[in-house]
N, C-alpha and C positions, 0 to 999 in steps of 0.2 A: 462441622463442615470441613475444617481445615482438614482433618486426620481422615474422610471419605475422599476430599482429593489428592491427598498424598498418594493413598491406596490405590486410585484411579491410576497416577502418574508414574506408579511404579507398578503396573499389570501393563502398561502400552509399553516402557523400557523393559522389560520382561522379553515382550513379546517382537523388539526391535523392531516397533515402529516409531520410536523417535529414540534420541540419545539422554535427552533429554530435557526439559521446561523451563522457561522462567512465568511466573504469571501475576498478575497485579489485578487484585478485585475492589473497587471503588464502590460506596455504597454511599447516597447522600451526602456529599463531599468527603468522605472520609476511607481510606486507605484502610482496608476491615484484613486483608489477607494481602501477604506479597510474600513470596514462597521460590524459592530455586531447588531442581530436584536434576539429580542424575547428571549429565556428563554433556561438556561442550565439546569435546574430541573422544571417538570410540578408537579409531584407528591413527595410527598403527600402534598408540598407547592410549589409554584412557587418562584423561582430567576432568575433574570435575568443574561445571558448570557452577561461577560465580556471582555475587550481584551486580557487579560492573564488567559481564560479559558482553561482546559486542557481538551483535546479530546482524543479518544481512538481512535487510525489512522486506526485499523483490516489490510485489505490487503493492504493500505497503507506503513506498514511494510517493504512489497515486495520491492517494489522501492527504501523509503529511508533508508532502512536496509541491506537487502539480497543483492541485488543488488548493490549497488556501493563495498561493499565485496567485490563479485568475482570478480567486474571489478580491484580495486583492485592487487587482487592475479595474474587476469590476466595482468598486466600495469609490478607487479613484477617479472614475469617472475615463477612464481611457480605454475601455474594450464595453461589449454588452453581448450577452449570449445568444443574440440572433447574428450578430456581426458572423459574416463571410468569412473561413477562413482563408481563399483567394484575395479580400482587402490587405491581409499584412502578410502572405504568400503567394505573390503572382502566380508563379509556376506552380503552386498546389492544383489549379482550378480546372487543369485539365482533364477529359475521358468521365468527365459526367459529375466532377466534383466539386461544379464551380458555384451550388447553393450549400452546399455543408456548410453549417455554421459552429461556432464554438457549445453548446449547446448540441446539436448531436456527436461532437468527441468527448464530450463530458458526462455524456448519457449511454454509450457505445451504441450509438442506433445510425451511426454517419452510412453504413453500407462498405466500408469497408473490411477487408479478410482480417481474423483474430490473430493471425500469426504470418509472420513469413521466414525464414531462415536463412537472414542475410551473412551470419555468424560463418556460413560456410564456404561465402567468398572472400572473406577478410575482409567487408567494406568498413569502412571509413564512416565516421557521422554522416558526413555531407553527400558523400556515396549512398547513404541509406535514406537519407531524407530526400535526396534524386527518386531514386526508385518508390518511393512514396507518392511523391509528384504524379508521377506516370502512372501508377496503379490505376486500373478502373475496378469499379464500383463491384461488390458481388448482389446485391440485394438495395430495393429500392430506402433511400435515407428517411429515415423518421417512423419505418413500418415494425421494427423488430428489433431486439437488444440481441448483438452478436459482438462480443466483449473484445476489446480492439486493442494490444500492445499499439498497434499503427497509430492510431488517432491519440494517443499519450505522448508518443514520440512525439509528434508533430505538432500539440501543444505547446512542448517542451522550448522547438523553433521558435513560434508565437511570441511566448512568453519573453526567449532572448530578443524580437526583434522590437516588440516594444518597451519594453525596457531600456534598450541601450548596453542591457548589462550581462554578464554572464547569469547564466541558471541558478550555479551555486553560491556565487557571492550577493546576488538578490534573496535567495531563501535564506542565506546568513544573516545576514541584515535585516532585515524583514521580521524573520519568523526565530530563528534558530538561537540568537543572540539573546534579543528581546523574552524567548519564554526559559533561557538559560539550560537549553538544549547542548550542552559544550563536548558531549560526546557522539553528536549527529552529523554526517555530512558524509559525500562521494567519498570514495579512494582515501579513507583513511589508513593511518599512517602509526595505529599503537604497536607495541610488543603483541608479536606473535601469542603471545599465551594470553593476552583479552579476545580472541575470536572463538565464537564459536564455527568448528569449521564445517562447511558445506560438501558438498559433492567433487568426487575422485575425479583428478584433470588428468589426461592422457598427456594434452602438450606438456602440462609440468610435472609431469609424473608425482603430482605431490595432492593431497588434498588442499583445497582453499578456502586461506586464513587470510581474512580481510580485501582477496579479490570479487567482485562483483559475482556469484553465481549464474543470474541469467547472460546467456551465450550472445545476443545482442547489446547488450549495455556493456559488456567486454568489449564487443568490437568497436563499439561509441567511444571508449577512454573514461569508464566507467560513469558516465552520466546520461543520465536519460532524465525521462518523464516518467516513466511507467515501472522505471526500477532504476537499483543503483544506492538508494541510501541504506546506512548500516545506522541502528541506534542502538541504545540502553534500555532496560525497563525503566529507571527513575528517568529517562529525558522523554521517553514514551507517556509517564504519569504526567510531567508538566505539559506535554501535547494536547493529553488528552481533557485535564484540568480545564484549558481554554475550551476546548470544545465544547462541553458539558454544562461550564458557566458563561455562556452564549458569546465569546469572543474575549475575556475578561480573564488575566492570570495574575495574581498576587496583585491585583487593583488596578493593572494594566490592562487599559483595552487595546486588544491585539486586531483582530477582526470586529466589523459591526454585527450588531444581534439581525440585523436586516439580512445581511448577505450570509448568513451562518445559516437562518430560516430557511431561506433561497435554495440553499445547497439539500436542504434535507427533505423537500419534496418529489412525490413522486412523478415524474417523466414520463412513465413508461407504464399508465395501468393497461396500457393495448398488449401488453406481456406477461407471459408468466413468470418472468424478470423483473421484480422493481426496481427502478432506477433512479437515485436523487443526482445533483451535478459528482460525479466523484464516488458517492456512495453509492453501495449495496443498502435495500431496504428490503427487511422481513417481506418474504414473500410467502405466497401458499403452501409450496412444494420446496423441499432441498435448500433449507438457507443453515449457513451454518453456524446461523445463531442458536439453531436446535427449536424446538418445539414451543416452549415454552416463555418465550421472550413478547412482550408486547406489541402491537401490529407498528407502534410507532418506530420501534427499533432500528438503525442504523449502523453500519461497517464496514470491513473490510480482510478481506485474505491477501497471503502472501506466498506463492510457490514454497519458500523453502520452510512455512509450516509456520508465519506469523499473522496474529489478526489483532483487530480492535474492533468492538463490538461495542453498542450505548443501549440503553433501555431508560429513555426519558421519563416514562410512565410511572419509574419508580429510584429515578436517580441511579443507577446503577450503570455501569461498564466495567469490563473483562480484558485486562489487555495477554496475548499469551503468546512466545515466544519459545520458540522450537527450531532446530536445524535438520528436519526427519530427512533432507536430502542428504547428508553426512552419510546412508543406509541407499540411497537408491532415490531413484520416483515415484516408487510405489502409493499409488491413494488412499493407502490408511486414514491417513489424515483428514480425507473427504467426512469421515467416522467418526473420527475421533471430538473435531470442535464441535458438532451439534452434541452429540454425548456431554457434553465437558459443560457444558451451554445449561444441554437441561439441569446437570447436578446441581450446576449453578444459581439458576434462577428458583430451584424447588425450596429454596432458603425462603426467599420476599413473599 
């Protein structure tokens, strides 16, 4: 297997759709493949791609940030996923938005737009969370998955207001610390030569090494909900460890096996979307778990070419870590992780 995926990972770098890989194959607790191949910077000089290279995770965030939060808030007994999000954001509830519950931003079925490009007026968090407030509705809430940067952001709010606490010092605490994640978090701060770097910035005439890629989480001050953290493969394997063994890492229980359950059903069979709180679930058509992953399957994508994917059914998860935007936005990558998926699974 291992020397089919090399060959795989060196035909996509070949063919400059990504620079290059890191990936981590877990089979029934046990770490069977973790592999680095090719390059964290192509331009304006090439280095190679290391095991403690740091990645920009984009909606990877979603999962291992936003999400175990609320799960979370909801295990402590302080939020529930029918709860309003008008209860802990007044000014949310306006222009038709005033039964969205946490539970449709967690499933993207709230009705509102998948993107808006506030990056292009230089707003502000609070500027953009304004304009959120105000947005009305595109499609009726609870009828359709139509996948919401909006309703992450705005979690994100949520999350700070009950709490008390900041975003990032509550995921530290919490999650980051606790599963010994110590290379995880917003706006980090290593030597330039641990990033892998992302897509050519015009303002800084420079590629970007360790700033936020999505163009909204920039303008945020690098923290969102929906993007914003950078991890490691090995802090990505303790993440996903807990995942896998139902809230439980090195004997620590992190999350309950209740609210882990919770999270990994499906929302959304009214779609050709499945949707767990957070997660992507194997769906019929276009999942980019690829073909051959079991219907149980859950995960997640990341714009700049990162995912994590689980296969209950047979103990198995795939974490893989790419910067293919260092080359452009081209959707190779749409290609490339079901591909990658099937070689994968044709082993089990």
């Amino acid at each position: 297997m291992r020397g089919k995926i090399l060959n795989f990972f060196q035909k996509e770098i070949d063919l400059e759709h990504i620079p290059g890989a890191a990936l981590s194959i877990s089979y029934k607790g046990e770490i069977i493949v973790e592999e680095i191949v090719g390059n964290r910077v192509v331009y304006p000089e090439k280095a190679p791609i290391k095991i403690d290279t740091v990645f920009d995770l984009a909606s990877l965030t979603k999962v291992v940030g936003t999400l175990p939060a609320i799960l979370r808030l909801i295990e402590s007994g302080d939020v529930r996923l029918d709860d309003s999000i008008g209860y802990f954001l007044p000014e949310f509830a306006h222009n038709g938005k005033q039964d969205i519950t946490i539970r449709h931003l967690l499933t993207h079925t709230s009705g509102l737009p998948a993107h808006k490009q506030y990056y292009l007026e230089n707003l502000s968090t609070n500027q953009i969370l304004e304009r959120i407030y105000e947005q009305s509705l595109e499609y009726e809430s609870g009828t359709k998955v139509v996948y919401s940067d909006l309703g992450l952001i705005t979690l994100y709010k949520v999350i700070e207001t009950v709490t008390g606490d900041t975003f990032a010092h509550f995921l530290e605490k919490e999650f980051l610390k606790p599963l010994e994640m110590f290379d995880t978090g917003f706006n980090p701060t290593f030597e330039r030569e641990r990033y892998a770097a992302t897509e050519f910035s015009e303002k800084r005439n420079d590629y970007k090494h360790g700033i936020v890629h999505d163009d909204n989480t920039e303008s945020m001050g690098g923290i969102s909900g929906h993007a914003g953290l950078f991890s490691t493969l090995h802090d990505l394997q303790n993440y996903a460890s807990m995942i896998e063994n139902d809230g439980v890492f090195k004997g620590k229980r992190i999350l309950s096996e209740a609210v882990l359950n919770l999270s990994r059903r499906n929302y959304t069979p009214f779609d050709s979307e499945y949707r767990g709180l957070g997660w992507i679930l194997n769906s019929p058509t276009l999942s980019s778990c690829g073909d051959l992953f079991s219907n149980e399957s859950y995960g997640h994508t990341g714009f700049t070419g990162t995912s994590i994917w689980f296969d209950p059914e047979i103990d198995l998860h795939v974490i893989l870590l790419t910067n293919r935007v260092h080359f452009g936005r081209h959707p190779h990558i749409l290609r490339l992780r079901p591909r990658l998926h099937n070689l994968i699974r044709s082993y089990f």
